[in-house]
C-alpha positions in Angstrom: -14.6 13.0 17.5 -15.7 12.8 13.7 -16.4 9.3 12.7 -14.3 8.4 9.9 -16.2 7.6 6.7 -15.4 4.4 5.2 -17.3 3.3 1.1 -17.7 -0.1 0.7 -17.9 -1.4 -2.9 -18.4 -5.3 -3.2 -21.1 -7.2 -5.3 -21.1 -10.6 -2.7 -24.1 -9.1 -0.3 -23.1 -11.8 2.3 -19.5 -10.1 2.0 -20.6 -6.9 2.4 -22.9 -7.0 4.9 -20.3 -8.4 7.1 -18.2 -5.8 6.6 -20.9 -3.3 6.8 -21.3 -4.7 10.5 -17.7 -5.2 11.2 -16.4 -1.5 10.3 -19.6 -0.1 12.2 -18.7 -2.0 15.1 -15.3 -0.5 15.0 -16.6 3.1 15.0 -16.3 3.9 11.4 -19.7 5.3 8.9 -19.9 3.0 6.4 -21.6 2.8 3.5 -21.8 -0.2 1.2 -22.7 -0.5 -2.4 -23.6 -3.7 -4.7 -23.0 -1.5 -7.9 -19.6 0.0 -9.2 -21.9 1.9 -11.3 -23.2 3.4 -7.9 -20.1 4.5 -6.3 -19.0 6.8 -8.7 -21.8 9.4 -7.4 -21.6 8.0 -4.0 -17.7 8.8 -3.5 -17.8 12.3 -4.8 -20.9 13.3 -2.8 -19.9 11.4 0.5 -16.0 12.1 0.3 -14.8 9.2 2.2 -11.8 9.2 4.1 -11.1 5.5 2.9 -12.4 3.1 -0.1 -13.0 -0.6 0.4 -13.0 -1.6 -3.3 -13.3 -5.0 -4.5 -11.8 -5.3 -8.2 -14.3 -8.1 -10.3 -17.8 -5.7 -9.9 -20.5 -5.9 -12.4 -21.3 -2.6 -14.6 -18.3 -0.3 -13.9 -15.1 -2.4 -12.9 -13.0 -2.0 -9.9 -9.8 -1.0 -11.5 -11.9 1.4 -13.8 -13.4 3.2 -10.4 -9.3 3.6 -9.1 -8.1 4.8 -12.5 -11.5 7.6 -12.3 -11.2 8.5 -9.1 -7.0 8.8 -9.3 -8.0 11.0 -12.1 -10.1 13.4 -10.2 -8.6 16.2 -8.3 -11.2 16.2 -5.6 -10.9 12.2 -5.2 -7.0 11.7 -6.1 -5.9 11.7 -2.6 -9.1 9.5 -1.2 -7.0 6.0 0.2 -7.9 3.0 -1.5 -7.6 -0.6 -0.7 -8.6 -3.1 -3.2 -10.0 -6.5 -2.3 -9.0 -9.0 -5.0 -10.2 -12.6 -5.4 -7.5 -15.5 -6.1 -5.2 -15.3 -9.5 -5.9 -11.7 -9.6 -2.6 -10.7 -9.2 -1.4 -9.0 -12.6 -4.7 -6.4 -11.3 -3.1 -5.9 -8.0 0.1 -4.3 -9.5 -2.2 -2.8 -12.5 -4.2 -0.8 -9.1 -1.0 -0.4 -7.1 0.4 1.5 -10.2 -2.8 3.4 -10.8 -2.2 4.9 -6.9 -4.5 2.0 -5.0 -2.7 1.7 -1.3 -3.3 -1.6 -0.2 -4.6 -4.7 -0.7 -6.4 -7.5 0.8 -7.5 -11.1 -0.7 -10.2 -13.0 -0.3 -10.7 -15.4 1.9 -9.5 -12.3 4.1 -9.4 -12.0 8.0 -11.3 -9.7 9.8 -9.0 -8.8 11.9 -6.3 -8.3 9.1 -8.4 -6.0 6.9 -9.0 -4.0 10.2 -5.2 -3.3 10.5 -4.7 -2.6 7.0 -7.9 -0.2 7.6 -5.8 2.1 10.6 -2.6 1.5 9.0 -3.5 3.2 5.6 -5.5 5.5 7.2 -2.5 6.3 9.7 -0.6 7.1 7.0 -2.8 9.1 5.0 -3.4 11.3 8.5 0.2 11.5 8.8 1.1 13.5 5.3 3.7 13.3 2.7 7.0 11.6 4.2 10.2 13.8 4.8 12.4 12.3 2.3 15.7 13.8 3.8 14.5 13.1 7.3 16.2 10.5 9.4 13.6 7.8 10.1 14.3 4.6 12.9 12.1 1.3 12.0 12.6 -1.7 14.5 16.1 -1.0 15.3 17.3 0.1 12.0 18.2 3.9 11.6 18.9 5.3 8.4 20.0 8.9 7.7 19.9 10.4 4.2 22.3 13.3 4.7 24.9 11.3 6.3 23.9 8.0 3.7 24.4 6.0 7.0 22.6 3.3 8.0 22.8 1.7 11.2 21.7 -1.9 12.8 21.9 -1.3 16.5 25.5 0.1 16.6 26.7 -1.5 13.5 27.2 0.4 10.7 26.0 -1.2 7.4 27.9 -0.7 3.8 25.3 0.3 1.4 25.6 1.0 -2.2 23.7 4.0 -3.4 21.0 2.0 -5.2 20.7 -0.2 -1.9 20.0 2.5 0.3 17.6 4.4 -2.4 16.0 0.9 -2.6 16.4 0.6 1.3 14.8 4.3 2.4 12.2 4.7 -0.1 10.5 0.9 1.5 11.4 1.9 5.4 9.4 5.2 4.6 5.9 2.9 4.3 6.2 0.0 6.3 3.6 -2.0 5.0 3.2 -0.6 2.0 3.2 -2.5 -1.3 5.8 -1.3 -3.7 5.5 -3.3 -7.3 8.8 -3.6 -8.8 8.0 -0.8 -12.1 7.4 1.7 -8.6 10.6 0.6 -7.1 12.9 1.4 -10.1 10.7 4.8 -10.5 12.0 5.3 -7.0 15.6 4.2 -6.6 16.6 5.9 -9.9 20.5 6.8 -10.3 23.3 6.1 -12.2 23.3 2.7 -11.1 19.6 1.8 -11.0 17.7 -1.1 -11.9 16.2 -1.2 -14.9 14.2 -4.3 -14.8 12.2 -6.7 -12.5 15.3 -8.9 -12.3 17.3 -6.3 -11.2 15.5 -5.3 -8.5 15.2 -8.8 -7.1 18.9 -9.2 -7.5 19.4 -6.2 -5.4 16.8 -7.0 -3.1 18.9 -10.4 -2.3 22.2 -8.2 -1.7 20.6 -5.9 0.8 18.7 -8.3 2.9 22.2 -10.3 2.8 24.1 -7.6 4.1 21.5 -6.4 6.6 21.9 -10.3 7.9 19.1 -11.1 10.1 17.0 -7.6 9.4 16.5 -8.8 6.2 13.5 -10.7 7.4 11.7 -7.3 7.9 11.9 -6.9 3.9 8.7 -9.0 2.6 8.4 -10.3 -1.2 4.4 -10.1 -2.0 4.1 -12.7 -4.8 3.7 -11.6 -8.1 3.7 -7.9 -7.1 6.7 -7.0 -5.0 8.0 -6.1 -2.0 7.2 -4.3 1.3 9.0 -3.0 4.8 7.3 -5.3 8.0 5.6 -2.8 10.0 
């Protein structure tokens, strides 16, 4: 089998050698880079299947590589997870918006970033999700055509927005939605149309979905995602 090719941009050498090691160990070719000036050239001659990008870089920042490389046909569709540092967190949703994947901050676990690694790259394998396809996650089953959702053999009353807002999360478990994303995706005629709407909504459904609405995480100060 191939080995999955995996960039690695982060300016802390002691950082990135450890990763480096870490992703090598796991079976991945990795290459890492000091320089966001470098990766530029790097990415489109390598074509990774994943980028590890930390956001504060010197030269050429982080979020300036994602908006480039978003930009770019032949890179558009290359995953990204950004690594951020503390109190970076209005750059998180800036990235998320720009089409970053995931994210990770430092101090990070090992074995954490590793499981963000497969999952995004699971997904990515997987394609573009079936939006009118009935989808099961945990023990929740929700079924677009019949706007049914169903808690083990309960059914559970929905409003149209709360099942738009319900679907479009349960289609990425543990992927990050910021709140601007979520309106873009639960739009109707009775859609939210600011961050305090959604998080009002977000209160109703995990209150009608009882004890399942643990499965709904807030990520503070971007928004919310689906336990996987």
């Amino acid at each position: 089998m191939t080995k999955k090719r995996i960039i690695i941009v982060e300016d802390e050498g002691d950082l990135l050698d450890l990763l480096v090691y870490n992703l090598t160990r796991e079976g991945y070719e990795v290459t890492g880079l000091a320089d966001g000036a470098q990766a530029l050239p790097a990415i489109l001659q390598k074509k990774p299947q994943l980028i590890l990008l930390d956001l504060m870089l010197p030269g050429v920042g982080g979020l300036e590589i994602c908006r480039l490389l978003k930009a770019k046909p032949e890179t558009a569709r290359i995953p990204i997870i950004m690594v951020t540092a503390k109190g970076e967190e209005s750059d998180v949703v800036v990235g998320l918006e720009m089409g970053a994947d995931d994210y990770v901050a430092k101090p990070f676990s090992m074995k954490v970033l590793l499981a963000r690694i497969h999952t995004v790259l699971r997904r990515h394998e997987a394609g573009p999700v079936k939006t009118d396809a009935s989808l099961k996650v945990h023990d929740i089953n929700i079924n677009p055509g019949r706007h049914e959702v169903l808690c083990g053999k309960t059914v559970i009353e929905l409003t149209a927005s709360e099942f738009r807002l319900l679907h479009l999360l349960a289609q990425r478990p543990g992927w990050v939605f910021t709140r601007e994303q979520i309106v873009d995706g639960v739009k109707g005629e009775d859609y939210a149309v600011t961050d305090r709407a959604v998080d009002v909504q977000m209160v109703s459904l995990r209150r009608k979905l009882g004890k399942r609405g643990d499965y709904i995480e807030t990520v503070r100060g971007v928004g919310y995602r689906f336990k996987e």
